[in-house]
N, C-alpha and C positions, 0 to 999 in steps of 0.2 A: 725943725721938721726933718722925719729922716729922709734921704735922698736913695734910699734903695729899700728894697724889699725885705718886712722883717717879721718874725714869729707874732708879734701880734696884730700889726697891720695885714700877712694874709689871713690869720685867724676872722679880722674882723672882717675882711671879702668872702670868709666862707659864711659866717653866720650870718652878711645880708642875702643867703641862699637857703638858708636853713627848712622854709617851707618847701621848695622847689629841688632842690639837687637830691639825690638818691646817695644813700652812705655810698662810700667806694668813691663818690668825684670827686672829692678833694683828699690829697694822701700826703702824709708827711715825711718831708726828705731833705734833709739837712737845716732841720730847725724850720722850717719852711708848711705851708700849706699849699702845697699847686694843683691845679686843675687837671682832670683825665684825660682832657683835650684839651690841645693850643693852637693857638691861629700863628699857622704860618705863612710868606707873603714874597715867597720865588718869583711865580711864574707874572708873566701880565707884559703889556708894552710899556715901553718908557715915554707914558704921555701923561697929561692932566687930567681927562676921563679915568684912566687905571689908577694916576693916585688920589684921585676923589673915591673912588669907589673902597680902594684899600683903606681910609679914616675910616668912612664908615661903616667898613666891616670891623675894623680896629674897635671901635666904638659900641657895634652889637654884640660882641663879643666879649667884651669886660661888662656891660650890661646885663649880659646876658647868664653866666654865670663862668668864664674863661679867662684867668688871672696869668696864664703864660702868654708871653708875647715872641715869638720867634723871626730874626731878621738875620741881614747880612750885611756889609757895606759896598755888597758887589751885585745884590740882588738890582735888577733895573735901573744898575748904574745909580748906586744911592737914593731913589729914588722913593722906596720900601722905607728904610730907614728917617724917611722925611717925613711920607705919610703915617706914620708911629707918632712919629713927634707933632705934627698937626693933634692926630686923635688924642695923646696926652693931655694937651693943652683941652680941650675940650672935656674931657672926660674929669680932670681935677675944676672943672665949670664946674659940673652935675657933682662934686662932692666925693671924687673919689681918688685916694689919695697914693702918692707913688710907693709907699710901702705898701700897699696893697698889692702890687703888681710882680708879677717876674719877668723881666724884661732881658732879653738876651740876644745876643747879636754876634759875628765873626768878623775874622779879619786874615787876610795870606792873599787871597787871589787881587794880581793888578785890575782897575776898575778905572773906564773914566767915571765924569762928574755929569751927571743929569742926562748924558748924550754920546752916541758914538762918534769921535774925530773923525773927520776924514782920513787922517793921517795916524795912528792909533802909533805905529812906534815911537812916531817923533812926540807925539803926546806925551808919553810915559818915558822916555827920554828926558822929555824938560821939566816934568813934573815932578821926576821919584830921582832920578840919576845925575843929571845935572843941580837940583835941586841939595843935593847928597845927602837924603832921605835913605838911596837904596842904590849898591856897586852892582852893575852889571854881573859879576857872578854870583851874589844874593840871590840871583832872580831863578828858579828852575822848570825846566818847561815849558819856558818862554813866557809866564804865567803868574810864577809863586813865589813869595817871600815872605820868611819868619825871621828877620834878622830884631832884635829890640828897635836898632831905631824906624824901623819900617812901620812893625805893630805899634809903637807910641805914635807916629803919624795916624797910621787908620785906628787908633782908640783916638784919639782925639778929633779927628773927622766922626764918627757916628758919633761920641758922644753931642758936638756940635748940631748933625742930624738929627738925632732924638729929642733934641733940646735937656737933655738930663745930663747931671753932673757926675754920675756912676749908671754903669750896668750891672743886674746880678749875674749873669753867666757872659762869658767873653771867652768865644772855641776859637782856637786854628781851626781853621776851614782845609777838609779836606787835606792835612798834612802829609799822606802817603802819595800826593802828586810829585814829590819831591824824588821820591825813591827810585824814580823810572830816570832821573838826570846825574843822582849824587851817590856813591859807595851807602852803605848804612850805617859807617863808625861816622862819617861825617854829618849822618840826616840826626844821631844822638848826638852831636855836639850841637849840633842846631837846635833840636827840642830844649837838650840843657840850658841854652843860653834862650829861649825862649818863655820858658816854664820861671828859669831867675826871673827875668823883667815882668813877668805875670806876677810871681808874688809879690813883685816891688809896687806894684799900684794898685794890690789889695792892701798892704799897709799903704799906701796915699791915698784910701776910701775910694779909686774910680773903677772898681771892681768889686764884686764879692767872692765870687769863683770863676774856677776857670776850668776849660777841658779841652775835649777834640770833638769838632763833627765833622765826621768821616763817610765815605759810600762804601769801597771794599776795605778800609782797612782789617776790621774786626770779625768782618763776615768769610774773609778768607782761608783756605787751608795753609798752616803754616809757611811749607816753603815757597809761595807765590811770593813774587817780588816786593808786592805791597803789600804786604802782612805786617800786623802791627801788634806785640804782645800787651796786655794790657798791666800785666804785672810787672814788666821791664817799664814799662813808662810811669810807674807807681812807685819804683824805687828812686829812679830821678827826683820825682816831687818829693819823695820820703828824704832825700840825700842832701833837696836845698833847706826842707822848711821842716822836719822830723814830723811827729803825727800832726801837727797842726797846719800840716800843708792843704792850700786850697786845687788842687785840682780835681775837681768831685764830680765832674760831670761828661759823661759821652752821648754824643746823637748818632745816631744810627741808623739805616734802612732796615724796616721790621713790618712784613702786613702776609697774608696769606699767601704770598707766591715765595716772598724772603723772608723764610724763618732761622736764620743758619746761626741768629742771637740766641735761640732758643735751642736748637736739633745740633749743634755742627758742636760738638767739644775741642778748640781749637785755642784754646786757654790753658798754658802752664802756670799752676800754681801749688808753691812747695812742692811737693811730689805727681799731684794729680793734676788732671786734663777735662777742665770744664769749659761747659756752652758760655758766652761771654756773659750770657744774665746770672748767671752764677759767680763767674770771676768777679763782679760787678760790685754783686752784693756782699762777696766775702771783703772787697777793700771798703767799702763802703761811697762808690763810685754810684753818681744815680743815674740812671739811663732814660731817654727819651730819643722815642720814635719818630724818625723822619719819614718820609714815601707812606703813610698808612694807606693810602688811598692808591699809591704808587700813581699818581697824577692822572686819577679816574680811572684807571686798568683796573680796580677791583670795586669798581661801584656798578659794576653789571656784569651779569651772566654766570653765577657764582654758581657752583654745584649746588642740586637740591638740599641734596643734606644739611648745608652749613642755615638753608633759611626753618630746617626740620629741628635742629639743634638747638640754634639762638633764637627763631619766631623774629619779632620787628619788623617791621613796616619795608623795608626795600634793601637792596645788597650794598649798597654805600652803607649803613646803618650799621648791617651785619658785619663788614669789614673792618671798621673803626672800632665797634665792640670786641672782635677777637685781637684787636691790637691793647684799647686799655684796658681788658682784662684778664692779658698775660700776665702771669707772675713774674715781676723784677721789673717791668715798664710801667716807669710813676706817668709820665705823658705823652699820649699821643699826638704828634703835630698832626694837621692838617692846613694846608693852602687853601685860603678862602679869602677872593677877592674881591667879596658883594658880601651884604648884606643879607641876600637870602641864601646863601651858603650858609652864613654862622646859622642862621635859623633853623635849615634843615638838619643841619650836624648837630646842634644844642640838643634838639630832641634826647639826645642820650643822655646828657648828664639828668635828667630825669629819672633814669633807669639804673638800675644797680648792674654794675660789672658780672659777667656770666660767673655760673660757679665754676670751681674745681673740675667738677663731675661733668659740667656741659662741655668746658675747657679740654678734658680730655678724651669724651668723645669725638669731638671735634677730630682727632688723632688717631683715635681708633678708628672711627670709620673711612677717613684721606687713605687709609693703608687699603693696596690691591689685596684681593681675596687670593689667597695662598690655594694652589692645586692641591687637590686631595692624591693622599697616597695611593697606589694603586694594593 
């Protein structure tokens, strides 16, 4: 039985959809079937109410028709990643099987386990340093570490979490934290040696791919200090593994207030300067949206236009649809940490992705009305 997500196992998650989802929710990207929306599982307390409710939203959500599953191993102090792994187990009850699923998770930021220490440095002291998991200057920002054997510790902790024996996607969390502590020849010798030990346990099967989810790396103008090119880090993967390199994947913040994936051409490639969903697509790099919702800031109060444009039932609705029906974003995450979250978000995959033509209304009319000449 395969142990990770695969071309025909989400094939068969999409066709138990086939009366229900609208073309458009399921899109294919890198052999793969994934969902237009995915439940992702940040926010919440670190108690047993929040991970009971997180199962079974876990759970409404692959029911429902949502085969991406979006974690961290530092979201709620692992906490996320356990509630995953409960809903697994349950959800292979009801008959559904882990190639069906895309299941993805990070690793870089220090994290305790289930709970905040009283004592958080001496914590992470005995845990990561003393343990010689991870050298005191490994660590940047007081916060971050990509060193191999750091990431083989926290791949092995989620995977433990999840209860699964591979992840399909496995990001650096947020890697331009690093660049505010370390020169940037040395934040590339860091990726290098990070991106090697990535590909080393896609050949040991406890990965399938790997990338970066990032907050400004990709959205920024060049020379900001944490600017991240996406084709400099495409020739790294190209230099350890040539085309057959697995680093295929970026998450990103993208929803109506941050579009700068889309509008900002901030991407050198070969000679030309494109928006990162273009540089994305040329490498063949697939993108998924983080913040759609920007953690409720775009589920009310939305300009008229946008509910004149898209129609749908309420502005959370409208929000999420102009996130999965950008061109170049296979998935929309959203946080949803109930059960009746997934319900009211599913509504969409119902609905076909706006067109082209509504899409770029949507852009014509955001633009201020220019003065007339005199």
């Amino acid at each position: 039985m395969a142990t990770f997500a695969t071309p025909e196992g989400t094939r068969r998650y999409a066709q138990r959809f086939a009366g229900s989802a609208a073309p458009g929710h399921f899109r294919e990207q890198q052999g793969l079937l994934l969902s237009s929306i995915g439940i992702g599982t940040y926010l919440g307390e670190p108690d047993a109410r929040t991970d009971q409710a997180y199962t079974e939203a876990a759970i409404a959500a692959v029911t429902g028709g949502i085969n991406v599953i979006d974690s961290a191993i530092n979201y709620r102090f692992q906490r996320s990643e356990r509630s995953i792994g409960a809903a697994l187990k349950k959800l292979a009850d009801l008959g559904y099987g882990r190639d069906e699923l895309v299941l993805c998770t990070k690793g870089g930021f220090l994290t305790p386990d289930g709970e905040m220490p009283n004592d958080p440095n001496a914590y992470f002291f005995r845990e990561y340093v003393e343990a010689g998991i991870v050298r005191v200057e490994d660590i940047a920002a007081g916060c971050h570490a990509m060193t191999p054997r750091y990431l083989e510790d926290q791949l092995e902790r989620s995977l433990r979490n999840l209860g699964v024996d591979s992840v399909d996607v496995y990001y650096l969390h947020n890697p331009e934290t690093q660049l505010g502590a370390i020169p940037r020849e040395e934040f590339v010798l860091r990726v290098r040696a990070a991106f090697e030990y990535l590909e080393s346990v896609v050949s040991a099967g406890k990965i399938r791919f790997y990338g970066m989810a990032t907050w400004n790396a990709f959205r920024q103008p060049e020379p900001a200090q944490d600017y991240l090119s996406l084709g400099e880090l495409e020739i790294v993967a190209h230099e350890i593994a040539g085309d057959a390199h697995h680093f295929r994947f970026v998450q990103l913040p993208y929803n109506l207030a941050m579009t700068e994936a889309l509008t900002r051409a901030n991407q050198a490639l070969d000679t030309r300067k494109l928006p990162m969903i273009e540089a994305a697509h040329a490498l063949e790099i697939t993108l998924v949206a983080s913040a759609s919702l920007l953690q409720g800031q775009m589920a009310r109060h939305l300009p008229p236009f946008i509910a004149e444009v898209l129609g749908l039932e309420n502005d959370a609705q409208r929000a999420l649809q102009f996130v999965r029906s950008s061109p170049g974003i296979t998935t929309a995450l959203v946080g949803m940490s109930s059960a009746a979250h997934v319900q009211a978000n599913l509504t969409l995959a119902g609905v076909e992705p706006a067109s082209l033509e509504q899409f770029e209304q949507l852009f014509r009319r955001s633009k201020p009305a220019q003065p007339k000449q005199a």
